[in-house]
C-alpha positions as CSV (number, residue, x, y, z in Angstrom):
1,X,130.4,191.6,209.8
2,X,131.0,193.7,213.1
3,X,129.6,197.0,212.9
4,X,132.9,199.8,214.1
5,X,130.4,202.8,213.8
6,X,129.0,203.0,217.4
7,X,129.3,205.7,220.2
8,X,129.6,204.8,223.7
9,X,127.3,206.9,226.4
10,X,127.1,206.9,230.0
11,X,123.1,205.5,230.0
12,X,120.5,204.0,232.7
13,X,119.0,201.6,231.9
14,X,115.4,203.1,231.3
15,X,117.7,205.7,228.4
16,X,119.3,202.6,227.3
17,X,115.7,200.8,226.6
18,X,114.7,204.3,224.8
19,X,117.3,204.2,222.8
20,X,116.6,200.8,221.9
21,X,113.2,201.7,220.5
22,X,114.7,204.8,218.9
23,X,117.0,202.8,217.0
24,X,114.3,200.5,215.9
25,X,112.6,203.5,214.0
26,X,108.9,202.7,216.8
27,X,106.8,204.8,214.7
28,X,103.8,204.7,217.4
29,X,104.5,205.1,221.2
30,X,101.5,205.6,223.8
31,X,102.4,205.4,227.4
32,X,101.2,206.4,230.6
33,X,103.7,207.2,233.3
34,X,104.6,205.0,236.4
35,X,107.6,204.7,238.6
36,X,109.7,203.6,238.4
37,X,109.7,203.7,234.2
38,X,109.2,206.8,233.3
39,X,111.8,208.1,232.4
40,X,111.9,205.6,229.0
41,X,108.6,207.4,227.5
42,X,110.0,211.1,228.7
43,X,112.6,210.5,226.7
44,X,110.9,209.0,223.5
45,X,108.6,212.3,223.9
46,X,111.7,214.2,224.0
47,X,113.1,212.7,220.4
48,X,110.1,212.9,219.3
49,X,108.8,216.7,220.0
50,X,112.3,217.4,218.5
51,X,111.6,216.2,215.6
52,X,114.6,213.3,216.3
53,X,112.5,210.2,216.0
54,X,109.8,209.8,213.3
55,X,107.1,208.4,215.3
56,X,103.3,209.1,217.0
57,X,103.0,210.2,220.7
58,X,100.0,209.1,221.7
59,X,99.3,210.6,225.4
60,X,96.5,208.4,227.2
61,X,94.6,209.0,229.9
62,X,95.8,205.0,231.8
63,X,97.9,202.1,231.3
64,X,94.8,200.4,229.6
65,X,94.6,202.7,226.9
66,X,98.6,202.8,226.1
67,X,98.2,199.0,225.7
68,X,95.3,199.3,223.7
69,X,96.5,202.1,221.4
70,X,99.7,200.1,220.8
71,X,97.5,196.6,219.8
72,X,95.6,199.1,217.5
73,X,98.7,200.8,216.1
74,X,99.9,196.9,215.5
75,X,97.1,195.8,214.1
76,X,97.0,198.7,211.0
77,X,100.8,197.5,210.1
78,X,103.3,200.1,212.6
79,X,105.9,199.3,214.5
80,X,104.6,200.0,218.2
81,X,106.5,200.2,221.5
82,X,104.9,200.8,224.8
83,X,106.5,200.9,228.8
84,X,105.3,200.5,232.4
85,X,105.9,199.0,236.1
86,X,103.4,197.0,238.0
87,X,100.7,198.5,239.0
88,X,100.5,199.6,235.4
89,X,101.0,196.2,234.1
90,X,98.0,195.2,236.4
91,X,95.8,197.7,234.8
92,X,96.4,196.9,231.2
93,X,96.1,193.2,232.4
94,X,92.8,192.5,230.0
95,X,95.0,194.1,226.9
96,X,97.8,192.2,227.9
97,X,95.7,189.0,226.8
98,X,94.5,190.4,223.8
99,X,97.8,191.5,222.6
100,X,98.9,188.0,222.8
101,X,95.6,186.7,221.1
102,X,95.4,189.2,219.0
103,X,99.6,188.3,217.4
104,X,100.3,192.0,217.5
105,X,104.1,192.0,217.7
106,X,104.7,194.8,219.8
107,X,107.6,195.5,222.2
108,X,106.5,196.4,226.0
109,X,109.3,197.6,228.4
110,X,108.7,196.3,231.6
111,X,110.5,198.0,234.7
112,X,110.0,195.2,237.2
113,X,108.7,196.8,240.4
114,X,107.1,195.7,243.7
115,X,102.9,194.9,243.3
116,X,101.6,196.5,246.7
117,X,100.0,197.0,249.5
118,X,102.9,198.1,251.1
119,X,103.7,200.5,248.5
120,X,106.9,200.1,247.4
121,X,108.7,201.2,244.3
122,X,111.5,199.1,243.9
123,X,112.7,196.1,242.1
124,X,110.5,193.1,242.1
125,X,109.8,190.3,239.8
126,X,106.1,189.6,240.3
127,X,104.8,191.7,237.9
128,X,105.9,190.4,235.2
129,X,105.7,186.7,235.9
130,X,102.4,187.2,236.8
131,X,101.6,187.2,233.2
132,X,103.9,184.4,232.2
133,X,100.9,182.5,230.9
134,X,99.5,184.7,228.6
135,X,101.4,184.4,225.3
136,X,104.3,186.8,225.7
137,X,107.5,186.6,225.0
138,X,109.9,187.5,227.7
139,X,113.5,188.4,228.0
140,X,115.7,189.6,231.4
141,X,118.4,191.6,231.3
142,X,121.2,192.1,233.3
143,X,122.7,195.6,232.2
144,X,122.3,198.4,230.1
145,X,123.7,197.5,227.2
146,X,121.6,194.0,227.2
147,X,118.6,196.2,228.0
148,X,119.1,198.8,224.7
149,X,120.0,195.6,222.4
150,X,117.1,193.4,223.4
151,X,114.8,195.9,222.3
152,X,115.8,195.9,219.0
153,X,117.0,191.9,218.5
154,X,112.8,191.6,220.4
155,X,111.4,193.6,217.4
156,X,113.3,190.9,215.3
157,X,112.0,187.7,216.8
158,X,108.1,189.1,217.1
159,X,108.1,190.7,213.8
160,X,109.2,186.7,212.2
161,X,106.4,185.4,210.2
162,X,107.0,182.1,212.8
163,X,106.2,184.0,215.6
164,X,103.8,186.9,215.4
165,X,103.6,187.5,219.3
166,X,104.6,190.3,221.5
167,X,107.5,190.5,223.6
168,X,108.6,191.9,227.2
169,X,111.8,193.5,228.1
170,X,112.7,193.0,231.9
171,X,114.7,195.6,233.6
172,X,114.7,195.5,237.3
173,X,113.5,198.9,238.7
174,X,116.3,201.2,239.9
175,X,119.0,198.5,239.9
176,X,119.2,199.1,236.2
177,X,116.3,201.6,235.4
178,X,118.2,204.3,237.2
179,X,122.0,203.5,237.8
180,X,124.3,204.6,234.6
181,X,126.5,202.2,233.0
182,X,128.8,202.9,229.3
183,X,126.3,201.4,226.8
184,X,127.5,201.1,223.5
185,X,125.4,202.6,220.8
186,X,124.9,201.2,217.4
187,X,124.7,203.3,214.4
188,X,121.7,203.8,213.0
189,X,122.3,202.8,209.3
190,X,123.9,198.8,211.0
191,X,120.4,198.6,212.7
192,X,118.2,199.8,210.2
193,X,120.2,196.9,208.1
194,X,120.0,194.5,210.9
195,X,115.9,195.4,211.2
196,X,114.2,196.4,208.5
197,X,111.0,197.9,208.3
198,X,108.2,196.3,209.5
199,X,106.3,194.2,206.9
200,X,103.2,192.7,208.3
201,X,102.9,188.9,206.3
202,X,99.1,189.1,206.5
203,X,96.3,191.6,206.4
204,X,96.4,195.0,208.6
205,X,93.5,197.6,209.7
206,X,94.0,199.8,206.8
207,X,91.7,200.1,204.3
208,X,94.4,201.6,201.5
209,X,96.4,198.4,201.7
210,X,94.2,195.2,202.1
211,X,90.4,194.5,202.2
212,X,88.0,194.7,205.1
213,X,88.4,191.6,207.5
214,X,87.4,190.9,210.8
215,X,89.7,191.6,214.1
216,X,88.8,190.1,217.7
217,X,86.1,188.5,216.7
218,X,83.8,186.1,219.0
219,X,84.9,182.3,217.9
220,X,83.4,178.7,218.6
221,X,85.4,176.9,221.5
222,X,86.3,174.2,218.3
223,X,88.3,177.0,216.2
224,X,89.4,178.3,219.8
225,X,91.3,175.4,220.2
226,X,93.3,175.7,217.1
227,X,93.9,179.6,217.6
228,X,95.4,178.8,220.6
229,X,97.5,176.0,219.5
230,X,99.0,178.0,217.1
231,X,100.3,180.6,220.0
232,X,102.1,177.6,221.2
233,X,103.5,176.1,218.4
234,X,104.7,179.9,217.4
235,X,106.4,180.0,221.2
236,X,108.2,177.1,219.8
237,X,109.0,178.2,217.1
238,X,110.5,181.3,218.6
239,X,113.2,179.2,220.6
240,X,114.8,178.5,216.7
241,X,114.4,181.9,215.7
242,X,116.1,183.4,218.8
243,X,119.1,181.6,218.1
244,X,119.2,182.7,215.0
245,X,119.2,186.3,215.8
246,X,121.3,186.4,218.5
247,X,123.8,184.9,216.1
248,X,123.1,187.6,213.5
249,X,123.3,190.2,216.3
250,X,126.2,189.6,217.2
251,X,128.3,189.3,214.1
252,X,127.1,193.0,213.2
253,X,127.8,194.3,216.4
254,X,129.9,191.8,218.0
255,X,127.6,192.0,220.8
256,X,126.4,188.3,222.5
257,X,124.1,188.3,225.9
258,X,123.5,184.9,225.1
259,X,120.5,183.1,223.1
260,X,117.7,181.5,225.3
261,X,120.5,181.1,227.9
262,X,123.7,182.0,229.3
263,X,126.7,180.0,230.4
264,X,129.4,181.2,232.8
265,X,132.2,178.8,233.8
266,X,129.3,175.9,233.8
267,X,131.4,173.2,231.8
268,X,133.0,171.3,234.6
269,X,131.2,173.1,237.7
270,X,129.8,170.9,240.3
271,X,127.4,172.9,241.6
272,X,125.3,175.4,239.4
273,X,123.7,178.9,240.4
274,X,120.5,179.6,238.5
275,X,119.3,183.1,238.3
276,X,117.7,186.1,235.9
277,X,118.1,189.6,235.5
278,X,121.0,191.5,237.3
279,X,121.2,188.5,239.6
280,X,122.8,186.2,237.1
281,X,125.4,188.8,236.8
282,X,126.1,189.1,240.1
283,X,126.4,185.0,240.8
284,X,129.5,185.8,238.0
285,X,131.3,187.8,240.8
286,X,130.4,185.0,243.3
287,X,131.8,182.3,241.0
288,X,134.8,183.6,240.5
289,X,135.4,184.1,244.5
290,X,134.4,180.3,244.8
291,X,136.6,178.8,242.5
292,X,139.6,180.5,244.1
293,X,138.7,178.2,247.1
294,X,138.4,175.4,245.5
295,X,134.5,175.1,244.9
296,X,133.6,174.4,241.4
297,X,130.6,176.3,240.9
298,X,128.8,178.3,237.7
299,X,125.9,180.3,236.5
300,X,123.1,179.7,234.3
301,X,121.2,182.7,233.4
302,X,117.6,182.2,232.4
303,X,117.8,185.2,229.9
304,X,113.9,184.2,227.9
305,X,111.8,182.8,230.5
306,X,109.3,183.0,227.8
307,X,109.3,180.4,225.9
308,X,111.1,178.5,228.9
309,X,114.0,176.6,227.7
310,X,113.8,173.5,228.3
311,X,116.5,171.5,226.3
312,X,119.0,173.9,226.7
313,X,118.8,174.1,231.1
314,X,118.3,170.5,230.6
315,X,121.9,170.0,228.6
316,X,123.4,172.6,230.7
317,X,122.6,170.9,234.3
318,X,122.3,166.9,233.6
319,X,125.6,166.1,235.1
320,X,125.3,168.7,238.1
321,X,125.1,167.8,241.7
322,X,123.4,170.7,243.3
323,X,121.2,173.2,241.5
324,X,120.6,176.8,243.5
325,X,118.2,178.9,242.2
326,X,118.3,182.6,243.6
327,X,115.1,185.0,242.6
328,X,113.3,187.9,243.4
329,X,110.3,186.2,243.2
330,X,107.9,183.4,244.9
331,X,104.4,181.5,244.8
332,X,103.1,182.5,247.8
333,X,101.7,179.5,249.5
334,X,104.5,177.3,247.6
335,X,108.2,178.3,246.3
336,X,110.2,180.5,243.8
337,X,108.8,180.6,240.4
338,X,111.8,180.0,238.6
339,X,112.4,177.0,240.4
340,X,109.1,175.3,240.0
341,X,109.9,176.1,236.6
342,X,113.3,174.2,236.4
343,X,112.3,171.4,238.7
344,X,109.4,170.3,236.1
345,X,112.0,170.5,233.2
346,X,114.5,167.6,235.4
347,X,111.5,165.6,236.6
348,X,110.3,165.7,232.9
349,X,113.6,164.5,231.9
350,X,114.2,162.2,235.1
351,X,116.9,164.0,236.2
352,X,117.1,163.5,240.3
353,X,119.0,166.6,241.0
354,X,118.5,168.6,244.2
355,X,117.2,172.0,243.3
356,X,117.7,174.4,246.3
357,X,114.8,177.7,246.1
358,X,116.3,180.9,247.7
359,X,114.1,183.8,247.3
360,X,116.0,186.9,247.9
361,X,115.9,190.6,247.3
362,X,111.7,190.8,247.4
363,X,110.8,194.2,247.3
364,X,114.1,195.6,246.4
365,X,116.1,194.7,248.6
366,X,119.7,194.6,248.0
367,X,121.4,191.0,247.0
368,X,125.4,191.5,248.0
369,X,127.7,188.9,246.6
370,X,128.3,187.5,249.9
371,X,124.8,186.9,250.4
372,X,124.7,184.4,247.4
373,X,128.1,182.7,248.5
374,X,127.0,182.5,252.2
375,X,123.9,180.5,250.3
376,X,126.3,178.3,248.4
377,X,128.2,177.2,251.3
378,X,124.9,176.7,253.2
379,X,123.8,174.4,250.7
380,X,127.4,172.5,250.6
């Protein structure tokens, strides 16, 4: 069933990614500001001073403490959202851990920013794949409306009794956080349908509703092991469930970003352009341009790099001749991130394709069409 009830705003994409979190009826939010994200938590204050969105505004004193008021909030049974930009991510590193540890499901915006010296406050991927180890979820977007319904299909997938782990919402900073787009927005009643309220399987920090129990505790390395084995096999088990809920999303609001990946024109290309975030979209445009001269080329958008899909780049790319893989990120001292990332996945699966690392747009830097064609033709 396709939801018809929704009103279509000019939104950035830090408004779209508050309007996600309004929608999913957050009832705690504790942030601390940092550019370039700000503007998401000035406008869930907004709502909420109001009296528009039923929810706690927790003002902290650092990035560390918005983390940890959200794990708290988590941990007594609410639904908690938080927002920040590198520097801030760095702070609220240690939390970052125990949020994962911890299986708070929590939703974290993440306005990907440059992690300085220089100082720089544009877009940037390092912040957040600096954490990519540490049990979160993570899902890139490449406009505003994939920003505002992330948030709410993210709320889905870590709230699933199979997953139980937080989740990270990448907008690159100003490229989306401040440039408007038309963003569709849902009715509330559809979402509310689409997510229901949070029902924690398992006992939470209250004392009204379940019995005293112990919370980030010190364990033996022996029950360490199995703790941490089940954060994997619940990243697993996360791939299944974000299927399923990108299917669901999209026959309510007839709205598809794609599941774990994305596909454009990739069935009979020859040569394939991996990317993320606004990037992917962009290699689209490019594409298109290429095929009119003859070059059979297509995208594959990484949209969760956490959990990494592995099967699904591997069935997309096995009969490929050329894999490109543009980024706004790399390993200093080795290559991109992304594509150390896919060249395990084909040498796990003995695939002997090329994979060409292009690391462009660090810092912010603008990425032009033409620069990611000129690429292709380098590479041909």
């Amino acid at each position: 069933m396709v939801s018809d009830v929704s009103k279509v705003f000019a939104l950035t994409g830090n408004e779209a990614v508050a309007w996600g979190a309004r929608l999913s009826r957050v009832q705690v939010i504790a942030a601390y500001p940092i550019t370039p994200q700000t503007v998401i938590v000035e406008k869930l204050s907004e709502w909420v001073e109001k009296g528009e969105l039923d929810a706690e505004y927790i003002r902290v004193e650092s990035e560390h403490s918005a983390l940890s008021a959200v794990i708290g909030a988590s941990a007594a049974g609410a639904r908690a959202f938080t927002a920040t930009s590198s520097h801030g991510l760095f702070y609220m590193y240690e939390m970052v851990a125990f949020a994962a540890g911890a299986r708070v499901p929590i939703v974290m915006g993440i306005v990907n920013r440059f992690v300085g010296p220089p100082w720089n406050i544009w877009a940037d991927w390092m912040d957040a794949l600096a954490t990519r180890d540490l049990g979160w979820i993570q899902i890139w977007v490449s406009n505003n409306q994939e920003a505002l319904d992330s948030v709410i299909q993210a709320y889905k997938i870590a709230e699933d009794k199979h997953v139980l782990l937080p989740v990270m919402v990448m907008l690159e900073g100003f490229v989306l956080s401040h440039t408007s787009a038309p963003v569709s927005i849902p009715d509330q009643e559809a979402v509310d349908e689409f997510l229901p309220s949070y029902n924690p399987p398992h006992y939470v920090l209250n004392p009204e509703v379940s019995k005293p129990f112990g919370f980030g505790n010190i364990v033996w390395p022996w029950d360490t092991v199995h703790l941490r084995w089940d954060m994997y096999k619940a990243m697993l088990n996360a791939k299944g469930v974000i299927e399923k809920v990108v299917k669901e999303y999209e026959e309510r609001f007839g709205i598809n970003h794609g599941g774990l990946i994305k596909e454009y024109r990739l069935d009979d290309a020859e040569i394939a352009i991996v990317s993320m975030a606004s990037i992917a979209e962009t290699a689209e445009i490019v594409v298109d341009e290429l095929r009119k001269e003859g070059i059979k080329a297509g995208v594959l958008k990484v949209r969760f790099f956490r959990p990494f899909p592995t099967k699904e780049i591997v069935k997309a790319l096995r009969d490929k001749s050329k894999v490109i893989v543009v980024e706004r990120s790399i390993s200093l001292g080795h290559d991109g991130i992304l594509a150390m990332e896919l060249r395990s996945v084909l040498h796990r699966y003995n695939l002997q394709i090329p994979v060409y690392s292009v690391s462009l747009g660090l810092g912010g830097d603008e990425i032009l069409p033409e620069q990611i064609k000129s690429v292709v033709k380098e590479v041909i």
